[in-house]
C-alpha atoms as one frame of an Amber mdcrd trajectory, in Angstrom:
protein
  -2.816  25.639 -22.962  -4.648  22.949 -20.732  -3.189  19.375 -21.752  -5.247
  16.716 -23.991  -6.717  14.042 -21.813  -7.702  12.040 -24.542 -10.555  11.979
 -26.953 -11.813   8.236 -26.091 -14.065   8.917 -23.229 -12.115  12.031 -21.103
 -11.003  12.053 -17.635 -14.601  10.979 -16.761 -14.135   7.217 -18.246 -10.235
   7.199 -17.601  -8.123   6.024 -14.594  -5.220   8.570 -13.344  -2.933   6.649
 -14.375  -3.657   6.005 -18.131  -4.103   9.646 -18.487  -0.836  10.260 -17.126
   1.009   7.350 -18.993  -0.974   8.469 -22.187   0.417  12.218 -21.626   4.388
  11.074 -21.300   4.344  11.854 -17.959   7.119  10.015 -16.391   4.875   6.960
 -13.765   6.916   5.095 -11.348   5.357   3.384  -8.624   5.956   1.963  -4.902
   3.918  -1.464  -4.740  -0.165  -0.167  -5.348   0.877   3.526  -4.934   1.174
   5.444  -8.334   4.123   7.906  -8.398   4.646  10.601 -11.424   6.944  13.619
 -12.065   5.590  16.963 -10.949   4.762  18.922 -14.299   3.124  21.899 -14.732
   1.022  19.329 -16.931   0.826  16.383 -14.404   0.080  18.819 -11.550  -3.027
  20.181 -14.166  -4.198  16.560 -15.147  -4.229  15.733 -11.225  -6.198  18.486
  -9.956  -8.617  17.908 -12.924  -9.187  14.382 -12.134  -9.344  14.860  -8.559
 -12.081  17.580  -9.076 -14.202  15.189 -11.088 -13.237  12.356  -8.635 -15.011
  14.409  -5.599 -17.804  16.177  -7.655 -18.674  12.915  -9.690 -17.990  10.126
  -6.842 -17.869  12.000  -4.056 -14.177  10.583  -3.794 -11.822  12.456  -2.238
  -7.622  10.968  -3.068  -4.842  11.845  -1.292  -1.460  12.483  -2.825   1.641
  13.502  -1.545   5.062  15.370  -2.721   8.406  13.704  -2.565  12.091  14.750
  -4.133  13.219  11.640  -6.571  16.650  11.132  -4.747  18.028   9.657  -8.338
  17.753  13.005  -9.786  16.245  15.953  -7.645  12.570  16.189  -9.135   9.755
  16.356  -7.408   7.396  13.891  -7.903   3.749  12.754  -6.682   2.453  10.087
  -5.217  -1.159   8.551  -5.503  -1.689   5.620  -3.253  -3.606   2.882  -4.897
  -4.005   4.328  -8.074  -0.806   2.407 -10.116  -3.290   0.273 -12.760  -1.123
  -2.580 -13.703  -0.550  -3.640  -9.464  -4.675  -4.781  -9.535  -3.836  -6.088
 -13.551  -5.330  -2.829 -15.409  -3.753  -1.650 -18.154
């Protein structure tokens, strides 16, 4: 079953990161750079939103994989997507 990514608007109208906060996804962040838990859920949301990112906008992110040394999960990181760094949401 493919996650909800919200009935106000979709991924098309919605930053990364409010679809990830508004999924429980577990969001940390380094400065600007968004980081979340690798889920089979987050992993879904992310390719999703970086299809529609290059398709739509012709934007293409880059992310990369890290372990979380606090507890041994693997986690992504999306630099300059964390919303509340340039006072989003």
């Amino acid at each position: 079953m493919r996650p909800d990514l919200g009935t106000t608007g979709g991924i098309e109208h919605r930053s990364l990161y409010a679809i990830l906060r508004d999924a429980g996804v577990r969001l940390g962040n380094h400065e600007s750079d968004l980081q979340f838990e690798s889920t089979e859920k987050s992993r879904d949301i992310l390719g999703r939103w970086m299809s529609f990112e290059l398709r739509e906008h012709g934007k293409r992110w880059s992310h990369s994989t890290f372990w979380n040394r606090l507890d041994g999960s693997v986690w992504h990181e999306v630099p300059f997507a964390y919303d509340p760094f340039w006072g989003g949401e």
